[in-house]
C-alpha positions in Angstrom: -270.6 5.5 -13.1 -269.5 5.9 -9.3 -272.0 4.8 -6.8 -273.6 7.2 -4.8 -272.5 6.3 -1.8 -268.7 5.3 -0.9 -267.8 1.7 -0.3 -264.9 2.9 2.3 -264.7 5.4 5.4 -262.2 5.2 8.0 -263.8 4.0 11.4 -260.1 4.0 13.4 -257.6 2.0 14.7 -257.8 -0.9 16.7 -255.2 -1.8 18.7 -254.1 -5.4 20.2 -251.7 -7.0 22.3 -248.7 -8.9 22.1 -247.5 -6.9 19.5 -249.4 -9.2 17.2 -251.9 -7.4 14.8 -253.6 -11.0 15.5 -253.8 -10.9 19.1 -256.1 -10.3 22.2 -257.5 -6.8 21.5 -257.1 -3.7 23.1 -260.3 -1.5 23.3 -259.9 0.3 25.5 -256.6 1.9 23.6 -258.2 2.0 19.8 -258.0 5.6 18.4 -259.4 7.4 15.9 -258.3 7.6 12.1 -256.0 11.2 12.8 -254.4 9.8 15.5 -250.9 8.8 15.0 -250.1 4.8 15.4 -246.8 5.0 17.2 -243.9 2.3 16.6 -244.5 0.6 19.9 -248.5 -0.3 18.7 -249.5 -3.5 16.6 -253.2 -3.7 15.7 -254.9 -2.8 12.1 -256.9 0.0 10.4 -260.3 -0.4 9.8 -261.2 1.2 6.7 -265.0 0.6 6.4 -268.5 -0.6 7.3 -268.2 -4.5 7.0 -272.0 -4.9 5.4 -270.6 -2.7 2.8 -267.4 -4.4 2.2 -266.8 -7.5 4.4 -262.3 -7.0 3.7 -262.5 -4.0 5.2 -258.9 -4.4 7.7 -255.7 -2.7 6.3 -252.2 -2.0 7.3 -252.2 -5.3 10.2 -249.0 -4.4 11.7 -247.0 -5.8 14.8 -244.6 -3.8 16.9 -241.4 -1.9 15.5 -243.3 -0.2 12.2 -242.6 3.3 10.9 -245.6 5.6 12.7 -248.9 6.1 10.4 -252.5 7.7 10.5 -255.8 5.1 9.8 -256.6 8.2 7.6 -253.7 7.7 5.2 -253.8 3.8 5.2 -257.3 4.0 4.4 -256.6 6.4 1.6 -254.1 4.1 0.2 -256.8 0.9 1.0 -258.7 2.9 -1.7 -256.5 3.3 -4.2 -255.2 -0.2 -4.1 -258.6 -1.9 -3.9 -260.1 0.5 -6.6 -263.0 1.6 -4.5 -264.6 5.0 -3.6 -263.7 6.4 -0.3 -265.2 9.2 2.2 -262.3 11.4 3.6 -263.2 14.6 5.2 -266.7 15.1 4.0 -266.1 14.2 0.4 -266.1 11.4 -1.3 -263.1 10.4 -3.5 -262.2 8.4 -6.3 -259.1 5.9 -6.2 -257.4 8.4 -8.4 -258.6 11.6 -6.0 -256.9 9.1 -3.1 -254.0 8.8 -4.5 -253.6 12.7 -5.0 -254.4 13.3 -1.6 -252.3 11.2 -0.1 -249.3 13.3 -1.3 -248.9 15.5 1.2 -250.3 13.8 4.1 -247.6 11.4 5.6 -243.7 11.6 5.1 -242.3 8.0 5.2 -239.5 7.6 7.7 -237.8 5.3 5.8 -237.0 7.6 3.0 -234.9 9.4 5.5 -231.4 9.5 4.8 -229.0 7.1 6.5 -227.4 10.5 8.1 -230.9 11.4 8.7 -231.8 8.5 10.4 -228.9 8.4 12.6 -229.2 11.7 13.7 -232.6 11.4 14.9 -233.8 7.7 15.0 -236.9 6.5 15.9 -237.6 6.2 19.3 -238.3 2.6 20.9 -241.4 2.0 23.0 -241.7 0.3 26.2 -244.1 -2.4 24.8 -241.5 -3.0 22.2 -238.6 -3.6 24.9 -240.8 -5.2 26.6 -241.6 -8.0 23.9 -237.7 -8.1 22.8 -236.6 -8.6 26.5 -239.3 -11.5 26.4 -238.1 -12.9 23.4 -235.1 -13.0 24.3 -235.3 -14.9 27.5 -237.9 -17.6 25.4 -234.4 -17.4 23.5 -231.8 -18.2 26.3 -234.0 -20.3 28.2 -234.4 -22.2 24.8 -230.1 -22.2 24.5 -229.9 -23.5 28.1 -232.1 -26.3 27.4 -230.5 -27.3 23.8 -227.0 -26.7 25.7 -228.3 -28.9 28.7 -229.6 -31.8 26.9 -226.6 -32.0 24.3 -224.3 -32.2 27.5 -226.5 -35.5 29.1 -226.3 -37.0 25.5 -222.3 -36.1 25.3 -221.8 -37.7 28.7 -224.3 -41.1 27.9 -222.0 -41.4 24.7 -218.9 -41.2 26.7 -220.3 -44.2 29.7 -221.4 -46.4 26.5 -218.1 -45.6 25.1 -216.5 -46.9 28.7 -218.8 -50.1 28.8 -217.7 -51.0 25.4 -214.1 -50.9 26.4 -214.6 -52.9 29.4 -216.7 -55.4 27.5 -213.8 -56.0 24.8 -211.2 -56.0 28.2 -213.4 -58.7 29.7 -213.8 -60.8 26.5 -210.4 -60.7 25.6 -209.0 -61.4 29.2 -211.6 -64.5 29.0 -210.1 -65.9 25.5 -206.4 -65.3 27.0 -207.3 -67.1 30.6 -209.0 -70.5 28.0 -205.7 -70.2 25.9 -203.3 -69.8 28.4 -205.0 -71.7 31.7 -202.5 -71.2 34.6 -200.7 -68.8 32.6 -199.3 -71.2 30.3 -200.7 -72.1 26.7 -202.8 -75.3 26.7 -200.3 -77.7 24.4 -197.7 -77.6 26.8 -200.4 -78.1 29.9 -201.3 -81.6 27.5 -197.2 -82.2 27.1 -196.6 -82.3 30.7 -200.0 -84.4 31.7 -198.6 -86.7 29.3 -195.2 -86.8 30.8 -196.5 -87.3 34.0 -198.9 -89.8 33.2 -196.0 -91.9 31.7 -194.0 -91.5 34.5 -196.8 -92.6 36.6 -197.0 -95.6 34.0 -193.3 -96.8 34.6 -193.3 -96.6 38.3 -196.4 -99.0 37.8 -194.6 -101.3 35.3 -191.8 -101.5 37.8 -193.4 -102.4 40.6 -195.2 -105.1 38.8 -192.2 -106.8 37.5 -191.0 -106.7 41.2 -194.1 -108.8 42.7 -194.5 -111.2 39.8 -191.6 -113.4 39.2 -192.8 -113.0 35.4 -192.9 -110.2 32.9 -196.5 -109.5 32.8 -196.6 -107.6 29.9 -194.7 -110.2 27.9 -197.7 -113.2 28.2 -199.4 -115.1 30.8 -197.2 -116.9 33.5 -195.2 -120.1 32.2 -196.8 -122.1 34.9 -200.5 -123.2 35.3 
């Protein structure tokens, strides 16, 4: 048995801002349920009296939507949800609604693609508005992403530079201990040796020619 009175009745559109059904609202601009949501609105239908039935929103939409009446949305609220709904003085069953609704909105997107092309929809200031916004958030966001990639390119290029010059410095270091005075370190040895026994004979000689002994041979044959 239907209740006597209907749990749904189209109060109207409320519109917000931001083109974000979620957004701030926008009083001052809700409309009635005839009233013809353009592309260019976001906002929600409310489709009855929340002590009756406290899920009472329908048809949340942002910008850039195909246009639509509260009247219609509410009509199909009702037959989705199964509930009784008041629509022009009488009340209606789900299956009532969904009669109704037959000839009360065409949907734009069963338009033909010639169709559509020959008379698309048009686009709304708001709408503009929000894609010009988004897409400066969106170049302002390349720019950034572009700007920090280039510092991080040009850090990997200076620690690419200091590693080069570290292995330069090392191996200039190891090739100054092998080869000091630019000539390698056995041969530096050789010719300290050969001097040093040179040094050691001029010695030897002069000995011999202040002692009227060989000194290396023993100790003198006199006391």
């Amino acid at each position: 048995m239907e209740d006597p009175a209907p749990a749904l009745k189209c109060v109207g559109f409320k519109k917000t801002l931001q083109c974000d059904p979620s957004g701030p609202r926008d009083i001052t601009n809700d409309h009635d349920c005839a009233y013809t949501v353009s592309s260019e609105e976001s906002g929600f239908c409310e489709c009855g009296d929340f002590e009756k039935i406290p899920n009472n929103v329908f048809a949340a939409v942002k910008c850039i939507h195909p246009p639509f009446t509260c009247d219609v949305m509410c009509l199909k609220f009702a037959v989705i949800s199964g509930k009784s709904i008041e629509y022009q003085g009488a009340t209606l069953t789900p299956e009532e609604a969904n009669k109704t609704l037959a000839g009360e909105q065409e949907n734009p997107y069963e338009l033909g693609v010639a169709k559509k092309a020959e008379d698309p929809q048009p686009i709304g200031a708001a709408v503009k508005a929000f894609a010009k916004q988004k897409a400066e958030e969106l170049e302002k966001l390349t720019k950034d992403v572009n700007t920090k990639a280039e510092k991080a390119n040009a850090e990997v290029e200076e620690m690419m530079k200091q590693n080069s010059r570290a292995w330069e410095d090392l191996h200039n270091t190891a090739k100054a201990l092998r080869f000091p005075g630019g000539e390698p370190v056995w041969k530096g040895l050789a010719n300290a040796a050969k001097e040093m026994t040179k040094s050691g004979q001029k010695i030897q000689k002069v000995v011999k020619d202040v002692l009227p002994w060989d000194a290396l041979a023993g100790p003198p044959p006199f006391p």
